[in-house]
Residue frames as qw, qx, qy, qz and C-alpha x, y, z in Angstrom:
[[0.084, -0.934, -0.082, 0.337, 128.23, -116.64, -191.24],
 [0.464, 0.850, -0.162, 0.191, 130.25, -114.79, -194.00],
 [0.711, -0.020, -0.118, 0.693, 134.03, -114.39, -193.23],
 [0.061, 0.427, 0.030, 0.902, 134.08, -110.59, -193.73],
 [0.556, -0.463, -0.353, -0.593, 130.79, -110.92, -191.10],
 [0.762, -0.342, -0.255, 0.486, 132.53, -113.07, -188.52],
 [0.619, 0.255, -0.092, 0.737, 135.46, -110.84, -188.82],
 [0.160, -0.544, -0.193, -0.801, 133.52, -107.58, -188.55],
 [0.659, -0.677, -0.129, -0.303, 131.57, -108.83, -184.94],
 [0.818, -0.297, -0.239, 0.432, 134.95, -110.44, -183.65],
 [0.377, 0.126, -0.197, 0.896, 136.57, -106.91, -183.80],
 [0.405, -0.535, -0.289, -0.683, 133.46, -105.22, -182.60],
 [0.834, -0.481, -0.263, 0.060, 133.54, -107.67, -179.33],
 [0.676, -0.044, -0.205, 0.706, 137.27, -107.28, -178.74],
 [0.288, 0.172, -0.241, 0.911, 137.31, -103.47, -179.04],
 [0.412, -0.708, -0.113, -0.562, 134.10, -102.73, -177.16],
 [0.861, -0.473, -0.141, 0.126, 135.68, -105.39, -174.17],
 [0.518, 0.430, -0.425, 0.606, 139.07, -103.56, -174.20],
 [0.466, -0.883, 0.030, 0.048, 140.81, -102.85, -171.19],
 [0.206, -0.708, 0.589, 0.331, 144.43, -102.30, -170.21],
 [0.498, -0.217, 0.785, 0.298, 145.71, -105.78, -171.70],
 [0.600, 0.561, 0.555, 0.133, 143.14, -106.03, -174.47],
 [0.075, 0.958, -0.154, -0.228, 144.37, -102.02, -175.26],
 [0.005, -0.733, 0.516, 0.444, 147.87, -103.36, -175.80],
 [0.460, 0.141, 0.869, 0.118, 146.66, -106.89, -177.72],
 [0.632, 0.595, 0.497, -0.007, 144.91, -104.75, -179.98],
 [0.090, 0.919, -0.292, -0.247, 147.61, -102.16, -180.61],
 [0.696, -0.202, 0.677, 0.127, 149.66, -105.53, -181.55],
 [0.552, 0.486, 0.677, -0.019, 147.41, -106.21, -183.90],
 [0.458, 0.879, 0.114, -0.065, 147.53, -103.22, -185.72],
 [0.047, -0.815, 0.494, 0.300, 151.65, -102.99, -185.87],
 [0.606, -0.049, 0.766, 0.206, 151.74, -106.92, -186.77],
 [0.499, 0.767, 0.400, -0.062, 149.21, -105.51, -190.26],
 [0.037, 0.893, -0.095, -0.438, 151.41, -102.46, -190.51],
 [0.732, 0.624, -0.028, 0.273, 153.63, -102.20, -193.66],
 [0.527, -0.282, 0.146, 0.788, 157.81, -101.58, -193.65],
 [0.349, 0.400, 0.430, 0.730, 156.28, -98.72, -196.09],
 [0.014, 0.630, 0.364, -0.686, 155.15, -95.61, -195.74],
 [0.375, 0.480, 0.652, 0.452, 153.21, -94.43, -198.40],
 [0.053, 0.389, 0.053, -0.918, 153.20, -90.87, -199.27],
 [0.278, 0.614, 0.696, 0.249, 149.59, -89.93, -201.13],
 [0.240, -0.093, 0.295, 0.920, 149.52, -86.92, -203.47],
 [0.340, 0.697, 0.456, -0.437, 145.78, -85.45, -203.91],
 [0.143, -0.306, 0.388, 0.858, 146.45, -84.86, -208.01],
 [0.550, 0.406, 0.386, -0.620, 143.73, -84.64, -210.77],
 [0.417, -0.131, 0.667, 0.604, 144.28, -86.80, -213.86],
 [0.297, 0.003, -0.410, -0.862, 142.26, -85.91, -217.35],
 [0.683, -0.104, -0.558, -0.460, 140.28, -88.86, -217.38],
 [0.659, -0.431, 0.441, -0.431, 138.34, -89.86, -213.97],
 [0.313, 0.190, -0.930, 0.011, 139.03, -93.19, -212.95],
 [0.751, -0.273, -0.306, -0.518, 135.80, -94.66, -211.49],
 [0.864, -0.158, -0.477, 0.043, 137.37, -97.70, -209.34],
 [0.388, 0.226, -0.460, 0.766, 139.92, -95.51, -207.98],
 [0.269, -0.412, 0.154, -0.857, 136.91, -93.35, -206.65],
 [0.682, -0.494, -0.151, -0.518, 135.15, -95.93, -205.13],
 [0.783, -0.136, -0.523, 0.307, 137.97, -97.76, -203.94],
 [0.315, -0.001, -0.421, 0.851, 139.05, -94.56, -201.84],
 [0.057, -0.672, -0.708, 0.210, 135.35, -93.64, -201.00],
 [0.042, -0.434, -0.046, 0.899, 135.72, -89.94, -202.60],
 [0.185, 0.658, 0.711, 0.164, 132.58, -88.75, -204.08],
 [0.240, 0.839, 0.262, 0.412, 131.84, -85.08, -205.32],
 [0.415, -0.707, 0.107, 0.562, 134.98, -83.33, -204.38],
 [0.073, 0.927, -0.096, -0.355, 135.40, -81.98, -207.69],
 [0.242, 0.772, -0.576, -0.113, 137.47, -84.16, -209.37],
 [0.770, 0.271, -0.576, -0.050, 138.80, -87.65, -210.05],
 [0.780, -0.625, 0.016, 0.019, 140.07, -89.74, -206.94],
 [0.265, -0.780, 0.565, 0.054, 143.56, -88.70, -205.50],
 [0.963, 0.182, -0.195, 0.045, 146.13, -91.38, -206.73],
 [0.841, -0.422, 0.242, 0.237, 149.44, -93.13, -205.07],
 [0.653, 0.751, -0.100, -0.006, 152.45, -91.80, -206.00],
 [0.390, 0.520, -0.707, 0.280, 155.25, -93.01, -204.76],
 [0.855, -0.489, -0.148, -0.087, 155.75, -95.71, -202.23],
 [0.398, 0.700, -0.554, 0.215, 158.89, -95.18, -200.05],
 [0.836, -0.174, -0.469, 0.225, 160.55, -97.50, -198.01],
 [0.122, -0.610, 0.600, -0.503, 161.86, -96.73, -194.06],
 [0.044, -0.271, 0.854, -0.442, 162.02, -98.79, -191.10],
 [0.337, -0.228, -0.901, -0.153, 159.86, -101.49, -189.73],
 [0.275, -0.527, -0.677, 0.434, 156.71, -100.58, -188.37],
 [0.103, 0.187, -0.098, 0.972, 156.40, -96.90, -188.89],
 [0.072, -0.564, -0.683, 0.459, 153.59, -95.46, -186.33],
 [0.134, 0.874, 0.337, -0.323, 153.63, -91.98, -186.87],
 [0.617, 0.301, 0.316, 0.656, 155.16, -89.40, -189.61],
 [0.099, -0.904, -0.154, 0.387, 155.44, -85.43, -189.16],
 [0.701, 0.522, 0.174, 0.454, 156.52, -83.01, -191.48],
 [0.513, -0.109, -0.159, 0.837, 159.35, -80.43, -191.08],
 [0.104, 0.787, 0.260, -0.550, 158.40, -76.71, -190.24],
 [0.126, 0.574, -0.305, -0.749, 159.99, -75.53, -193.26],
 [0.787, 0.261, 0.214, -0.516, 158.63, -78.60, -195.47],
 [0.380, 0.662, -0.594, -0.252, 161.19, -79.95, -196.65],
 [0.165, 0.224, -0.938, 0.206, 161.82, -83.04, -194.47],
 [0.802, -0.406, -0.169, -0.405, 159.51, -85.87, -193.18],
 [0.514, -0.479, 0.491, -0.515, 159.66, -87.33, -189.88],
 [0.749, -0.128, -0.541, -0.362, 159.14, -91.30, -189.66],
 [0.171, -0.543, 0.731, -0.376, 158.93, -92.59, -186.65],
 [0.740, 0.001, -0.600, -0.305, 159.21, -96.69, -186.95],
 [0.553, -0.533, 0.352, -0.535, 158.56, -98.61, -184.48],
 [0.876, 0.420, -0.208, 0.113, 159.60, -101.94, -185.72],
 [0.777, 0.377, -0.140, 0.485, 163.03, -101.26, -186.23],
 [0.456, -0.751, -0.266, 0.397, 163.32, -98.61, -183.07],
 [0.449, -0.361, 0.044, 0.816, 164.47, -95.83, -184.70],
 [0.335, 0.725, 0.236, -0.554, 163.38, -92.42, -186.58],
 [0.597, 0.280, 0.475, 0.582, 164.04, -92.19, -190.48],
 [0.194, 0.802, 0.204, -0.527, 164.19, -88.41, -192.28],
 [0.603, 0.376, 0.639, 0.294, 163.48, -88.37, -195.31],
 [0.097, 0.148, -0.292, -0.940, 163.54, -85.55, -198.41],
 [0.518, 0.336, 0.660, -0.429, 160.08, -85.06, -198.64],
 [0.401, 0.674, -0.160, -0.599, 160.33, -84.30, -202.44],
 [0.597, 0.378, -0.676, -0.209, 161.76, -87.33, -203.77],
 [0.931, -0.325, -0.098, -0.136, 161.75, -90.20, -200.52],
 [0.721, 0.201, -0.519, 0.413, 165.21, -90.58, -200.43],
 [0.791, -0.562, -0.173, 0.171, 166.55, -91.23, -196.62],
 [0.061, 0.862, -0.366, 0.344, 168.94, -88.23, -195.66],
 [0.177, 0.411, -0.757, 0.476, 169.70, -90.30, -192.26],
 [0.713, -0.383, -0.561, -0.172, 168.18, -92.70, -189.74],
 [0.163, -0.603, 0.554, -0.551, 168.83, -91.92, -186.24],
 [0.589, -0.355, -0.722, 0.079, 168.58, -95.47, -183.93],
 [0.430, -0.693, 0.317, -0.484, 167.80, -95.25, -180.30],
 [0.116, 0.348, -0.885, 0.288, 169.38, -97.30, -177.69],
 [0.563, -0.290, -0.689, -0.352, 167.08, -100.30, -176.60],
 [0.457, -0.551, 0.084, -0.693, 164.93, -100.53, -173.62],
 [0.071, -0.278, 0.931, -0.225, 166.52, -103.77, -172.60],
 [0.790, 0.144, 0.464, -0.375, 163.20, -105.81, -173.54],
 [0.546, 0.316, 0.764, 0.139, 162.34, -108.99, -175.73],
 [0.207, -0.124, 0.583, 0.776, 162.72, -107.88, -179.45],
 [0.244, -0.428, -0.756, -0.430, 158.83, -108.65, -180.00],
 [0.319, -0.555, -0.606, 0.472, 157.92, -106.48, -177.38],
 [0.181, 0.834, 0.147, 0.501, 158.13, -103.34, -179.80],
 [0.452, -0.725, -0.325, 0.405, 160.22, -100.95, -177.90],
 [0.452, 0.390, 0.488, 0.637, 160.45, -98.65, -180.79],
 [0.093, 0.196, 0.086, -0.972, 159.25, -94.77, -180.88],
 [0.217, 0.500, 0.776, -0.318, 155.59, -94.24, -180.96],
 [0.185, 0.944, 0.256, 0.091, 155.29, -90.41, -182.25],
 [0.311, -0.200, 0.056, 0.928, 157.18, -87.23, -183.45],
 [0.051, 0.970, 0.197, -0.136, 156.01, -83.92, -183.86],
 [0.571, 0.371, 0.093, 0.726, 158.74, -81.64, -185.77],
 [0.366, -0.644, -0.273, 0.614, 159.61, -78.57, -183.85],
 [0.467, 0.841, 0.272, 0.029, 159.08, -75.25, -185.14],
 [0.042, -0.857, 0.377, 0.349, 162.83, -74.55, -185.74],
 [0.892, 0.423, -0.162, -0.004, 162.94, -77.04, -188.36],
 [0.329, 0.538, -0.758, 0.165, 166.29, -78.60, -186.68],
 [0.300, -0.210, 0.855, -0.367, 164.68, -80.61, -183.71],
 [0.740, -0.278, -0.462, -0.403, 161.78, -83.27, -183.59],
 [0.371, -0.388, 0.678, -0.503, 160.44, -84.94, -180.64],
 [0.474, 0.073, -0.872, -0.101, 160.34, -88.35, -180.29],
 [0.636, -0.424, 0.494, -0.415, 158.06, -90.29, -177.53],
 [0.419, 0.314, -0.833, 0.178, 159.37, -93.35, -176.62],
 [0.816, -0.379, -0.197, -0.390, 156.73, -95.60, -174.87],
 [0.899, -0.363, -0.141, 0.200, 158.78, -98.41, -172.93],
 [0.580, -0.027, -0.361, 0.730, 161.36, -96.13, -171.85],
 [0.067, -0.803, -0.574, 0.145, 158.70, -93.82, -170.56],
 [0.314, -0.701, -0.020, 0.639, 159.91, -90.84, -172.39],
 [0.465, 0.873, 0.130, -0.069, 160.32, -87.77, -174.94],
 [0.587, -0.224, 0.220, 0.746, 164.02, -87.49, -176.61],
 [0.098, 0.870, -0.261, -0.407, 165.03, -83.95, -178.22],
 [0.774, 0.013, 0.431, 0.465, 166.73, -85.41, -181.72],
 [0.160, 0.673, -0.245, -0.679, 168.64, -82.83, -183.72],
 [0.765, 0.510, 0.359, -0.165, 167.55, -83.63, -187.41],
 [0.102, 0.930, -0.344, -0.083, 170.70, -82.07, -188.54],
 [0.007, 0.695, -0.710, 0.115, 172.91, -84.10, -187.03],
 [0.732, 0.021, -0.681, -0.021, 171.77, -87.04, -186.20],
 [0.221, 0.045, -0.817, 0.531, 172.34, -86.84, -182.27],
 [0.557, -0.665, -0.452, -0.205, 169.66, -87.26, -179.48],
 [0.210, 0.510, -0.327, 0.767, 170.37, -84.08, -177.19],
 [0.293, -0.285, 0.549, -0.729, 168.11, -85.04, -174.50],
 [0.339, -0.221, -0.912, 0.065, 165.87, -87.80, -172.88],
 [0.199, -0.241, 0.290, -0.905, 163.23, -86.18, -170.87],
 [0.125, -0.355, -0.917, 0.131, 161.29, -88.64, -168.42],
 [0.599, -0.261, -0.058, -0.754, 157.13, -88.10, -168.46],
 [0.850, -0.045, 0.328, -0.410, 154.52, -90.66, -167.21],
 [0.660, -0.046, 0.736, -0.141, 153.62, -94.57, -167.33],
 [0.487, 0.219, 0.757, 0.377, 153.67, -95.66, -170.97],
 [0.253, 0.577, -0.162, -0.759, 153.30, -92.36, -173.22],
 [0.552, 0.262, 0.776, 0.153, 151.26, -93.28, -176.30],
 [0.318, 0.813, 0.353, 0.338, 150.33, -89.72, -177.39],
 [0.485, -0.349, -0.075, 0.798, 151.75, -86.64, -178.22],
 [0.043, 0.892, 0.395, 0.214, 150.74, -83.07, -179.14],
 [0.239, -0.193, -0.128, 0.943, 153.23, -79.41, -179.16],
 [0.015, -0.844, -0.335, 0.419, 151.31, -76.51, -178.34],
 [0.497, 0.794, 0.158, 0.311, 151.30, -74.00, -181.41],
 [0.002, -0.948, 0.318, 0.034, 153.29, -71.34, -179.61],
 [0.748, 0.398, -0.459, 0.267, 156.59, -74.58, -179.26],
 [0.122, -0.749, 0.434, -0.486, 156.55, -74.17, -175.85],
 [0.374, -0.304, 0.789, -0.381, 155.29, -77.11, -174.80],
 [0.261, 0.084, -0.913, -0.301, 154.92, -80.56, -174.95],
 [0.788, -0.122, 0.191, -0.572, 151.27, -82.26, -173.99],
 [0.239, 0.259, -0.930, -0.102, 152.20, -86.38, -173.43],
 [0.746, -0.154, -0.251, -0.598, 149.42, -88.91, -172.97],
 [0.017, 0.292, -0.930, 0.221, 150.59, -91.82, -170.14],
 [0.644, -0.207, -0.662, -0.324, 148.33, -95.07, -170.66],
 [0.454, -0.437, 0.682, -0.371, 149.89, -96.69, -167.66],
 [0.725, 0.173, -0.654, -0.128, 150.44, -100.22, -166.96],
 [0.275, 0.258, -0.868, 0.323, 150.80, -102.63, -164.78],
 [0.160, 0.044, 0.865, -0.473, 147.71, -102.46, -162.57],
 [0.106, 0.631, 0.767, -0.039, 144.28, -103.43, -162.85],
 [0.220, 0.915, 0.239, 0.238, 143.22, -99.23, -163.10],
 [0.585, -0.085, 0.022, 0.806, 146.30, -97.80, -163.52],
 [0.152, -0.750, -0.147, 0.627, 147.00, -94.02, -162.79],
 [0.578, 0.520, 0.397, 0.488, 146.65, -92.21, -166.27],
 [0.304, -0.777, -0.164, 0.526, 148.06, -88.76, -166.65],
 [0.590, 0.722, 0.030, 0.359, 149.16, -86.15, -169.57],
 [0.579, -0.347, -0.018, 0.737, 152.80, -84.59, -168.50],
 [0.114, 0.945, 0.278, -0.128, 153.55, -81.26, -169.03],
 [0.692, -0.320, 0.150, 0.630, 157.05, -80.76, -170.49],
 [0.104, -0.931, 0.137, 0.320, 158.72, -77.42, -170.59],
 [0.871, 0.422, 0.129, 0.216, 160.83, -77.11, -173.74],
 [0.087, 0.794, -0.443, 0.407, 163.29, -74.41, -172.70],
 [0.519, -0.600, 0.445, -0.415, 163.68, -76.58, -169.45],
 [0.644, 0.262, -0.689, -0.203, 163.72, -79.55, -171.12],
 [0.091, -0.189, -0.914, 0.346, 161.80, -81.37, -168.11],
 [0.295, -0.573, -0.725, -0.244, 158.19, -82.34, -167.13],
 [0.012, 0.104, -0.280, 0.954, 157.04, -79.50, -165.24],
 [0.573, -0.060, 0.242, -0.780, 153.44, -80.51, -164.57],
 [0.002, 0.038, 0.971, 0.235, 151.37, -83.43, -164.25],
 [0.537, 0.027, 0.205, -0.817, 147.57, -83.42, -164.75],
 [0.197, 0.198, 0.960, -0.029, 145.32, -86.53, -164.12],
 [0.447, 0.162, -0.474, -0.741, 142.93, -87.31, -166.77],
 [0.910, 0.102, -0.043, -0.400, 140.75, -90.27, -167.84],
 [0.557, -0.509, 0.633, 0.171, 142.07, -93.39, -167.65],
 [0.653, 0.040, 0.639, 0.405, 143.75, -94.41, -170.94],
 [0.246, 0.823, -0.054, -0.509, 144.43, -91.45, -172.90],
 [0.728, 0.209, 0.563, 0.332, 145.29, -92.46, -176.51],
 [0.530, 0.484, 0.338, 0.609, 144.89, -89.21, -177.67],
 [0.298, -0.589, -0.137, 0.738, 146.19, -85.63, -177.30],
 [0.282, 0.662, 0.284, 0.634, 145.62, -82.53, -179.61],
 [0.178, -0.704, -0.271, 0.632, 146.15, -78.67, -178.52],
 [0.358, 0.842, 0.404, -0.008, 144.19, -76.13, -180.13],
 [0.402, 0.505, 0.127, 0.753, 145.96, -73.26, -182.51],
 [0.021, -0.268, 0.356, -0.895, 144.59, -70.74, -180.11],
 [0.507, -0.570, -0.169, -0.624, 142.90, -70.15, -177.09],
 [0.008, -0.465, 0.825, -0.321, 145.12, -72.70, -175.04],
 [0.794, -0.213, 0.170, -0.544, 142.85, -75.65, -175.32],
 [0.134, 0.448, -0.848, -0.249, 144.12, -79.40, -174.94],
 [0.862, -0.006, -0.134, -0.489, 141.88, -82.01, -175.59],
 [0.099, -0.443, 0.871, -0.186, 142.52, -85.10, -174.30],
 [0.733, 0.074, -0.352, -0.577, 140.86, -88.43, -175.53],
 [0.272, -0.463, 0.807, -0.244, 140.69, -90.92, -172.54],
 [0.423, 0.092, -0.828, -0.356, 140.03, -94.66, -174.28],
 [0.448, -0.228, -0.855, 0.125, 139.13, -96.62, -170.84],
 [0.020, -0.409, -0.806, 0.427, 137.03, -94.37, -169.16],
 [0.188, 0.745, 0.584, 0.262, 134.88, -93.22, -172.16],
 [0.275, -0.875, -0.123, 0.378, 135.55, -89.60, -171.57],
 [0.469, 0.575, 0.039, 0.669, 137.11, -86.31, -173.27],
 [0.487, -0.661, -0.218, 0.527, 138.88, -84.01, -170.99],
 [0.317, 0.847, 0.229, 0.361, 139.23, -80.56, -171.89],
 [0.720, -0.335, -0.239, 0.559, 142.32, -78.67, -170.33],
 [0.127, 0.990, -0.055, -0.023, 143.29, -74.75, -170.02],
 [0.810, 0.367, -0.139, 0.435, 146.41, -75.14, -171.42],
 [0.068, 0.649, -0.349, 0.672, 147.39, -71.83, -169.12],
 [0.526, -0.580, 0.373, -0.498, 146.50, -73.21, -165.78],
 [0.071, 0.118, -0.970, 0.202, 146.69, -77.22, -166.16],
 [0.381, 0.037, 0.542, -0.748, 143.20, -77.16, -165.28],
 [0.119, 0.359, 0.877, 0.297, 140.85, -80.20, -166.33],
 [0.271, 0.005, 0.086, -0.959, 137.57, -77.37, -167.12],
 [0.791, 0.136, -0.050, -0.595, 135.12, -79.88, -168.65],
 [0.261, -0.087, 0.951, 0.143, 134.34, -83.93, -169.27],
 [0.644, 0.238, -0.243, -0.685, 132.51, -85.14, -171.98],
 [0.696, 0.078, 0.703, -0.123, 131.40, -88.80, -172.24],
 [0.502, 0.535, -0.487, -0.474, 132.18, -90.50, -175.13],
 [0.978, 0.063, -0.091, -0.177, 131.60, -94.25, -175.96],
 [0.888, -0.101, 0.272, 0.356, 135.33, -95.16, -177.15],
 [0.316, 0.904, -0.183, -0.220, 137.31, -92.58, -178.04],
 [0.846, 0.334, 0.017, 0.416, 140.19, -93.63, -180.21],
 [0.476, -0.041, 0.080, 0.875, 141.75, -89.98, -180.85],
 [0.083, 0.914, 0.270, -0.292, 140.65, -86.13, -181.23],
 [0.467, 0.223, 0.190, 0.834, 141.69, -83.74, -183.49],
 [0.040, -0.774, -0.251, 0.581, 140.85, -79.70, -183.07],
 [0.592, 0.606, 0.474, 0.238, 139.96, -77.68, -185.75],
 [0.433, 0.220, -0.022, 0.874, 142.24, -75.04, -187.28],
 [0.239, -0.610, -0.136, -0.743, 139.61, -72.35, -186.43],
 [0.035, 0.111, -0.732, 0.671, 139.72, -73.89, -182.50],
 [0.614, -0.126, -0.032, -0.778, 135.62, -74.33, -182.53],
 [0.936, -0.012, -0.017, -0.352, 135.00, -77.76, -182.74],
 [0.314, -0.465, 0.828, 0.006, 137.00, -81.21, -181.62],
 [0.686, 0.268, -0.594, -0.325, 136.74, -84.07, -183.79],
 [0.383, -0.389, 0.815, -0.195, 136.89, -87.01, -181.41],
 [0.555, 0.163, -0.720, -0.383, 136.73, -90.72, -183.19],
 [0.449, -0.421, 0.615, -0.493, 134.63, -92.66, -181.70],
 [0.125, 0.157, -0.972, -0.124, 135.39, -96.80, -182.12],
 [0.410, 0.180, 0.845, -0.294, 131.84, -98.23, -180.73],
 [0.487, 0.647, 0.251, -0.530, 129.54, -96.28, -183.08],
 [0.513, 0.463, 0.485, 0.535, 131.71, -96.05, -186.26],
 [0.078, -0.971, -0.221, -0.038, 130.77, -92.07, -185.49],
 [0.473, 0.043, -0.229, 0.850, 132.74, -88.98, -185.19],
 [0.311, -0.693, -0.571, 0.313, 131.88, -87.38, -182.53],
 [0.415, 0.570, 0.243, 0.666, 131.75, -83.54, -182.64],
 [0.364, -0.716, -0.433, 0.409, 132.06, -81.26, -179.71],
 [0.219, 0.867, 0.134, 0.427, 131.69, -77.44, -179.47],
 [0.529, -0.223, -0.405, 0.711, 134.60, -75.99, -177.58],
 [0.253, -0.259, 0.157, -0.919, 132.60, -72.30, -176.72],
 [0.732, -0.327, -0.193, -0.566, 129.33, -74.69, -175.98],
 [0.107, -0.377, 0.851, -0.350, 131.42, -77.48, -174.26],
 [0.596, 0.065, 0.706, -0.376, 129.35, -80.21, -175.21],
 [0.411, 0.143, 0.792, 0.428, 128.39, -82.90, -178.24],
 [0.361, 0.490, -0.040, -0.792, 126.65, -81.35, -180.92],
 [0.914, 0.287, -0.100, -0.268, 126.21, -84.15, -183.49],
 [0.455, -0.340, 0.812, 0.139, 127.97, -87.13, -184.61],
 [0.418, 0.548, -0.544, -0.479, 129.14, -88.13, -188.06],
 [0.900, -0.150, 0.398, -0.090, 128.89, -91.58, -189.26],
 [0.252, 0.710, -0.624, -0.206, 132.00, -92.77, -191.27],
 [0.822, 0.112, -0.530, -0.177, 133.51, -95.84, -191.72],
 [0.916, -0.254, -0.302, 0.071, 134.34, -99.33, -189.69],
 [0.487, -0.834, -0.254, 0.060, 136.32, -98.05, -186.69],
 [0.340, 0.810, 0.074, 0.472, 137.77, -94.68, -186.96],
 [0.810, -0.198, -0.090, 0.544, 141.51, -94.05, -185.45],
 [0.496, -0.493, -0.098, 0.708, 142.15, -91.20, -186.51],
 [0.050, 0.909, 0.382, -0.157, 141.39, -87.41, -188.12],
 [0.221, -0.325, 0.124, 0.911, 143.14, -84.28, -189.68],
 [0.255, 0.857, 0.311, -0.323, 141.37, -80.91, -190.72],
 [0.499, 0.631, 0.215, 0.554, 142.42, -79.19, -194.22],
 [0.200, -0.152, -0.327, 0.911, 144.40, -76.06, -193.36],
 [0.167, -0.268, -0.197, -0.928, 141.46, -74.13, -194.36],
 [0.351, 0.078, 0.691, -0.627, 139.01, -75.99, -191.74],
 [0.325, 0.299, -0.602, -0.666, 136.99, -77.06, -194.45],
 [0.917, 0.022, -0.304, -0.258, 137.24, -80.67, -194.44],
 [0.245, -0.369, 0.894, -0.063, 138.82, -83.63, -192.52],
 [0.867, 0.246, -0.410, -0.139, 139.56, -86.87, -193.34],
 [0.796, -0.326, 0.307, -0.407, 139.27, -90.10, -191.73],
 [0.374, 0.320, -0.867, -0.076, 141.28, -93.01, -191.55],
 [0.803, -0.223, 0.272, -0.481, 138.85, -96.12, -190.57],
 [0.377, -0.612, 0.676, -0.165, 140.81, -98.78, -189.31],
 [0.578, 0.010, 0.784, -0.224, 138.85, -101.97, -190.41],
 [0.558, 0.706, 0.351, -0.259, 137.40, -100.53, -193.04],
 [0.628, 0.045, 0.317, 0.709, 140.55, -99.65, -195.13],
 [0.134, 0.709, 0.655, 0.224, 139.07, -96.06, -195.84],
 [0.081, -0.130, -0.137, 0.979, 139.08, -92.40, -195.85],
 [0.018, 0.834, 0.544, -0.094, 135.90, -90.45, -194.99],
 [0.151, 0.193, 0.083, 0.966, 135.96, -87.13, -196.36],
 [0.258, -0.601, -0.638, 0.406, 133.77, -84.61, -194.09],
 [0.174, 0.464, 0.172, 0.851, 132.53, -81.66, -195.07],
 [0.357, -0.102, -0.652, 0.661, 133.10, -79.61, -191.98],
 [0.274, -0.063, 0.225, -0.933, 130.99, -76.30, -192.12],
 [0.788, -0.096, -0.315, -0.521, 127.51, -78.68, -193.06],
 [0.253, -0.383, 0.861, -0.221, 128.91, -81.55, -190.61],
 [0.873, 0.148, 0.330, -0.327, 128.24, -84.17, -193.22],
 [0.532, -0.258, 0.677, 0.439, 129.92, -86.74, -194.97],
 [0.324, 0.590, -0.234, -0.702, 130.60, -86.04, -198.48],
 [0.637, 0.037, 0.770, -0.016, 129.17, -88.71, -201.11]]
């Protein structure tokens, strides 16, 4: 059997047989792969197409030559997740590696200031590093979640201090502010037992504490809340399932079966959830007025993770295995080739 063939059915087996332990053995896996870089990619058009570039980044009739790498910049070890400032000036990194957050000028890469966090008193190779940030919409905070210390810190970007610590759930893995900035949506895996209690917190940002708790699927990995209408979606890995929430009441309204969701994203227009879904290769597509699947996209070798153009347009895929972006042209829900 090929290498590339092996390779291809042994991660197929592993992530259709996940469970708790295999969940964090494969999340291992992907920080052990991860670059100390963070590569910022620029979408520019040069004169003269380049042909390898296009097929090496799978972009086919979009008008124009494939997108090219322009600067690689260098932060901390591990970086997970990256958010840009409300006013655009600053990026977010949060590394996970090297436990601590980097902000960067987003115009040139240079590193304004690192903020560390204090350790979680584990084993160095245990990652106990920040997971996600989300940039608050007074471009002076970000929020940080902080898996093994089962919490969200308030860091002023400004300064450099961490103004608050605010305990949620069992191992937070995802994270998601609600457009108006009132509130935080946090995703707790859990750990520790055979089916551990999973649960999204509900933290109040004026209160700075968890002010609700609402039980979900078990292994949520992913969290999105809609621009309007107060929906949060809620992608629950181990028991196959999307949970739809009224962001005004707490209130689980709907479940959707889904093979393996990975993550969800919600389109800017609020119509339609993107949920990736790892068994198929597929992105799954749900109507949020119909509550329920409408089709499903095939894309590449298993797909982690989703964002919509502001104009709702298009999103683009990042498939995991595949090294790859799928570009999706949203209003025809088909992949563009």
């Amino acid at each position: 059997m090929p290498l590339a063939t092996c390779a291809r059915t042994l991660i197929q087996v592993l992530v259709r047989a996940r469970n708790s332990l295999a969940a964090m053995l494969l999340a291992w896996c992907r920080l052990l792969v991860a670059s100390v870089l963070v590569t910022v990619a620029v979408l520019v058009a040069p004169s003269v197409a380049d042909a390898a570039a296009q097929k090496r980044a799978h972009f086919k009739n979009l008008g124009g030559p494939a997108p090219k790498v322009l600067a690689r910049w260098r932060v901390g070890g591990s970086p997970l997740d990256v958010a840009l400032s409300a006013a655009g000036r600053e990026l977010y990194v949060a590394n996970w590696g090297t436990n601590d957050v980097s902000i960067l000028n987003a115009s040139n890469g240079l590193i304004i200031r690192t903020i560390p966090f204090p350790p979680a008193g584990l084993p160095p190779d245990w990652g106990e590093g920040p997971r996600a940030v989300v940039a608050a919409p007074d471009d002076i905070h970000a929020y940080v979640l902080r898996g093994r210390d089962n919490a969200v810190s308030v860091v002023n970007t400004v300064t450099g201090v961490i103004e608050r610590t605010i305990p949620v759930g069992d191992y937070p893995v995802a994270l998601a502010l609600a457009p108006d900035g009132r509130h935080l949506y946090v995703g707790n895996y859990g750990y520790g037992d055979p089916k551990p209690t999973t649960t999204v917190s509900v933290v109040d940002i004026a209160r700075h504490a968890t002010t609700g708790t609402i039980r979900v699927g078990g292994g949520p990995w992913g969290v999105a809340a809609s621009r309007c209408g107060g929906i949060v979606a809620v992608a629950s890995y181990l028991s196959n399932s999307l949970s739809l929430i009224d962001g005004r009441t707490s209130h689980v309204f709907k479940t959707i079966r889904v093979a393996l969701p990975e993550s969800v994203a919600i389109s800017p227009k609020c119509s339609l959830a993107y949920v990736m879904d790892d068994s198929h290769d597929t992105v799954v597509v749900v109507s949020l007025s119909q509550r329920r699947i409408i089709r499903a996209i095939r894309v590449g070798h298993l797909p982690v993770t989703a964002i919509f153009s502001p104009d709702g347009k298009r999103a683009y895929v990042a498939n995991y295995a595949s090294g790859t972006v799928s570009v999706i042209d949203v209003t025809h829900s088909r992949l563009l080739r």
